[in-house]
Each structure stands twice: as structure tokens, then as C-alpha cells.
DODODREN-62334 format. One record per residue: z, x, y of N, C-alpha, C in turn; residue number from 1. Coordinates in pm, 1 decimal, padded with zeros to 6 digits. Layout:
% residues N
<n.w=Z; n.u=X; n.v=Y; ca.w=Z; ca.u=X; ca.v=Y; c.w=Z; c.u=X; c.v=Y; doza=NUM>
...
//
This chain:
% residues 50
<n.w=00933.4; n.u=06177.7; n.v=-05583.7; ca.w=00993.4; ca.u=06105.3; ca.v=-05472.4; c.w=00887.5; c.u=06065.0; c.v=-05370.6; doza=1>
<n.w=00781.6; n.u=06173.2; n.v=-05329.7; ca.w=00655.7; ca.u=06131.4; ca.v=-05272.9; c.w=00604.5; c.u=05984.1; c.v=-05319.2; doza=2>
<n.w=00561.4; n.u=05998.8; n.v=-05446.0; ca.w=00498.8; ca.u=05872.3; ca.v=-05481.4; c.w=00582.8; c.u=05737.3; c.v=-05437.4; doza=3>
<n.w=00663.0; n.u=05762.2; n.v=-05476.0; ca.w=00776.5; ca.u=05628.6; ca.v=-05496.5; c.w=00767.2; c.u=05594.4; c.v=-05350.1; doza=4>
<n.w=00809.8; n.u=05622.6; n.v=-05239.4; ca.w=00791.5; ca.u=05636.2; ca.v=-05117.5; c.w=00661.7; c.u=05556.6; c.v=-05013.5; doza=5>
<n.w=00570.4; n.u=05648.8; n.v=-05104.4; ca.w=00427.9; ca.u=05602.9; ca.v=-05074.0; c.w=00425.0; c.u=05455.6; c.v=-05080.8; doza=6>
<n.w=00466.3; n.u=05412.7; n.v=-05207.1; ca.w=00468.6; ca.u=05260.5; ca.v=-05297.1; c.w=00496.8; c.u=05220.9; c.v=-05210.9; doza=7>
<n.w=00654.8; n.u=05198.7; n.v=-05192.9; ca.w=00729.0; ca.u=05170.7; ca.v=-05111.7; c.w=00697.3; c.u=05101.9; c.v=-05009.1; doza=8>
<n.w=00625.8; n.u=05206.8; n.v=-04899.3; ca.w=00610.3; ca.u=05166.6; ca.v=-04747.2; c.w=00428.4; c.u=05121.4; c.v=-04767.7; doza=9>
<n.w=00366.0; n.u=05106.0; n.v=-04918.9; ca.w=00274.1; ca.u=04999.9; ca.v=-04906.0; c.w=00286.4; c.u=04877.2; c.v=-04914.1; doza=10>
<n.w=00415.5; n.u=04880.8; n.v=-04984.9; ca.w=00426.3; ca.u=04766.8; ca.v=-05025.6; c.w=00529.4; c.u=04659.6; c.v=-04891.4; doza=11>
<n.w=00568.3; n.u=04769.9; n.v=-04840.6; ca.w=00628.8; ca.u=04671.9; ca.v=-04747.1; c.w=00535.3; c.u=04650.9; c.v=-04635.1; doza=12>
<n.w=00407.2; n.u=04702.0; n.v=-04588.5; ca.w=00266.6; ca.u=04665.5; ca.v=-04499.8; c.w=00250.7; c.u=04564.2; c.v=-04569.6; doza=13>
<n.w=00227.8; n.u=04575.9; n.v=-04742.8; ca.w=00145.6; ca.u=04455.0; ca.v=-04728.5; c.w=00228.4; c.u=04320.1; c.v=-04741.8; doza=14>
<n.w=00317.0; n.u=04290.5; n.v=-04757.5; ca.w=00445.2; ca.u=04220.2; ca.v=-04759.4; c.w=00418.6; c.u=04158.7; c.v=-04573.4; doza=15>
<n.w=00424.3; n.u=04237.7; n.v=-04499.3; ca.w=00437.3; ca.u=04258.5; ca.v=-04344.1; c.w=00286.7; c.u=04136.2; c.v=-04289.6; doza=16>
<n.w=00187.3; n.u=04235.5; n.v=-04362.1; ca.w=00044.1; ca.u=04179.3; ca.v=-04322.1; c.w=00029.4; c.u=04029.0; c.v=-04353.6; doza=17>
<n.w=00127.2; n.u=04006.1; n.v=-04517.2; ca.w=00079.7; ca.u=03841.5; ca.v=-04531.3; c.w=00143.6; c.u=03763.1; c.v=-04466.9; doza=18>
<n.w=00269.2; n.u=03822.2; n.v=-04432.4; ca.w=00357.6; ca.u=03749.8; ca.v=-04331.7; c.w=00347.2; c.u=03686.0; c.v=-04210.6; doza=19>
<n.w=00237.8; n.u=03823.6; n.v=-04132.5; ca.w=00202.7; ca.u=03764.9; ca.v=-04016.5; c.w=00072.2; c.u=03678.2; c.v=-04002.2; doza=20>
<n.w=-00042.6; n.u=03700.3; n.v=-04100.4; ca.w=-00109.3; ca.u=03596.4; ca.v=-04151.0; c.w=-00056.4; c.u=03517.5; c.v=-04138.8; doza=21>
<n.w=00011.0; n.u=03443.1; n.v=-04245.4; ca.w=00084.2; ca.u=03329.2; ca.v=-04283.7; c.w=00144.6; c.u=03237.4; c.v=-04122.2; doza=22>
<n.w=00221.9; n.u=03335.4; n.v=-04061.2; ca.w=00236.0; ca.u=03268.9; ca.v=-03940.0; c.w=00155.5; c.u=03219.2; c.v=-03843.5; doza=23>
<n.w=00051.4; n.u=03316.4; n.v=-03821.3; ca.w=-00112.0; ca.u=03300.2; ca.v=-03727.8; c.w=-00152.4; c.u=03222.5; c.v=-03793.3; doza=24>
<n.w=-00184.4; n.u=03153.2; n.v=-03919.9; ca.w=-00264.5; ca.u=03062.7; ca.v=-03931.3; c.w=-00162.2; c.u=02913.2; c.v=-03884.4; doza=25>
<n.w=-00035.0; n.u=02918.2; n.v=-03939.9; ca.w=00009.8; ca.u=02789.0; ca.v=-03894.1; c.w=00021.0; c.u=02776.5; c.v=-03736.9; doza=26>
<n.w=00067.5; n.u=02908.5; n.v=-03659.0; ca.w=00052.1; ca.u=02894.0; ca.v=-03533.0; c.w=-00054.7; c.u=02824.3; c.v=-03446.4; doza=27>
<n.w=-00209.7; n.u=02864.9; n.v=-03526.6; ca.w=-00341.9; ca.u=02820.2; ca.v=-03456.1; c.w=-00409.0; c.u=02711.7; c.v=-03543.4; doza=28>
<n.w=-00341.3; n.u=02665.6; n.v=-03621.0; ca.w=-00411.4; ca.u=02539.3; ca.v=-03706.2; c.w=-00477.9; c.u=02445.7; c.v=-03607.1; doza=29>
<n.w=-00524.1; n.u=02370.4; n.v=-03630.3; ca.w=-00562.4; ca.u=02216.2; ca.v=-03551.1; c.w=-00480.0; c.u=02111.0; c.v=-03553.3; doza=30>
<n.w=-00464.4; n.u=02100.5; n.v=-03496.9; ca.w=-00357.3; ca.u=01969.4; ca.v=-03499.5; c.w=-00433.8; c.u=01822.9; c.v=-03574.1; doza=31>
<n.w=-00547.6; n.u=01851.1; n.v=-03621.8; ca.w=-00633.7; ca.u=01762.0; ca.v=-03705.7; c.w=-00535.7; c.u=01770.7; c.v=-03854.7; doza=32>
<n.w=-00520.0; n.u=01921.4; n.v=-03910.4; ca.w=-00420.6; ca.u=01968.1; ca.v=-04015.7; c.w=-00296.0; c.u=01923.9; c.v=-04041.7; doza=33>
<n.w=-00256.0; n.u=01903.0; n.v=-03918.0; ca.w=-00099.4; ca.u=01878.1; ca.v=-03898.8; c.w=-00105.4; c.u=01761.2; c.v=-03945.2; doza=34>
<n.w=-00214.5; n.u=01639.6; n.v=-03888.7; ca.w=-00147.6; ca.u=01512.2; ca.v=-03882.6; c.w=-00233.5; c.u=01475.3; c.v=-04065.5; doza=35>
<n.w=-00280.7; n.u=01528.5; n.v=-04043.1; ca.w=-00370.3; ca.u=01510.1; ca.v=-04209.7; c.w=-00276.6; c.u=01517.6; c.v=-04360.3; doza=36>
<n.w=-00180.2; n.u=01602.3; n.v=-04296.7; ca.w=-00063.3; ca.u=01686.8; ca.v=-04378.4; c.w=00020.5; c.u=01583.2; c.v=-04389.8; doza=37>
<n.w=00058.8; n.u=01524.2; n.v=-04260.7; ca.w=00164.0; ca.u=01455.2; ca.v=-04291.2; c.w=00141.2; c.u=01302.0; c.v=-04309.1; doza=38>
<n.w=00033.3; n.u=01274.4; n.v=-04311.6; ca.w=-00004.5; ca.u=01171.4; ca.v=-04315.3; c.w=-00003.2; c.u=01128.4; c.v=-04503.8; doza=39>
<n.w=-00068.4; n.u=01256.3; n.v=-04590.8; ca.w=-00043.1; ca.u=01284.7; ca.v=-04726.9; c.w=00034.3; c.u=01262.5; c.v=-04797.9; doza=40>
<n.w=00187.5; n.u=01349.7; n.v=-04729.3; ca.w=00323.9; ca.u=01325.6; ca.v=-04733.7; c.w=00348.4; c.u=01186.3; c.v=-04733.1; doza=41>
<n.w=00338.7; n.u=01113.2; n.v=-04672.7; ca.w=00389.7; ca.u=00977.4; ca.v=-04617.0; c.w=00358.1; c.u=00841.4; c.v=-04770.4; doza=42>
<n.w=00170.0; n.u=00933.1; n.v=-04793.0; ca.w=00166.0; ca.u=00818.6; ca.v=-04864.3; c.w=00195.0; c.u=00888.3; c.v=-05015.9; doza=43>
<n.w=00230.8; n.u=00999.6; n.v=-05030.7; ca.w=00241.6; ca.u=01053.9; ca.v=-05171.1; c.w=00384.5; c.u=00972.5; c.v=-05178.0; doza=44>
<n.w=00486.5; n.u=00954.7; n.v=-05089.9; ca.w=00621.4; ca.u=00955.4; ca.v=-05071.9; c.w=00675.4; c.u=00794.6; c.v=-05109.5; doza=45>
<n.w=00519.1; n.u=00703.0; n.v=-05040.9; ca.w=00526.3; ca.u=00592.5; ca.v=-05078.7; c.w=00467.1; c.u=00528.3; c.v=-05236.4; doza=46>
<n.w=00409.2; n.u=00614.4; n.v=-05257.4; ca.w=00326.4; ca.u=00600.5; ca.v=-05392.1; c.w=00438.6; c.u=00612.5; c.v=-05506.4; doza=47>
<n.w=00569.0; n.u=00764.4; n.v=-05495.0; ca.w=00601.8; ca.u=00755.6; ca.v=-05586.0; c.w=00739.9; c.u=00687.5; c.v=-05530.3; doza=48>
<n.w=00748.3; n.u=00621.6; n.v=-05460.7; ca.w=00872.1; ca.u=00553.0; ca.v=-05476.7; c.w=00831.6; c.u=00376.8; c.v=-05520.2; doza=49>
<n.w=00686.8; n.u=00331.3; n.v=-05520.4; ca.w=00647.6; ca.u=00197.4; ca.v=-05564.0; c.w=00648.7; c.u=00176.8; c.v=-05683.8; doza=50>
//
């Protein structure tokens, strides 16, 4: 039951850790990213609808 436990509450840190990664990086991106992103979008969107 120890072990299992152990697993457990590693696995939910590291679950936790990429999470808040994941958020901090979109939080502090550049707004260079943002518009680069969607700018991609726009023409992938037009590409496959021509």
C-alpha cells in the first residue's frame, strides 16, 4: 500500500508541475508568438479551403 501511494502522489506532482509549466509559458509568451500563431492559422485555413 506504501508503494502504490508513493506512485500515486508522484504522479500527481508531476501531472501538477506540467500543468503549471504549461500555463507560465502561455501566460509570459511574447506577444510576437501570439500574433505569429495566428497569423499561421489564418493562412493554413485559407490554403485548405482554396
Amino acid at each position: 500500500m506504501k508503494f502504490e501511494t508513493l506512485m500515486l502522489h508522484s504522479l500527481f506532482a508531476a501531472c501538477l508541475l506540467i500543468c503549471v509549466m504549461t500555463v507560465g509559458s502561455m501566460l509570459t509568451a511574447p506577444q510576437h508568438a501570439a500574433h505569429l500563431a495566428a497569423a499561421h492559422a489564418t493562412a493554413a485555413a485559407v490554403h485548405s479551403a482554396g
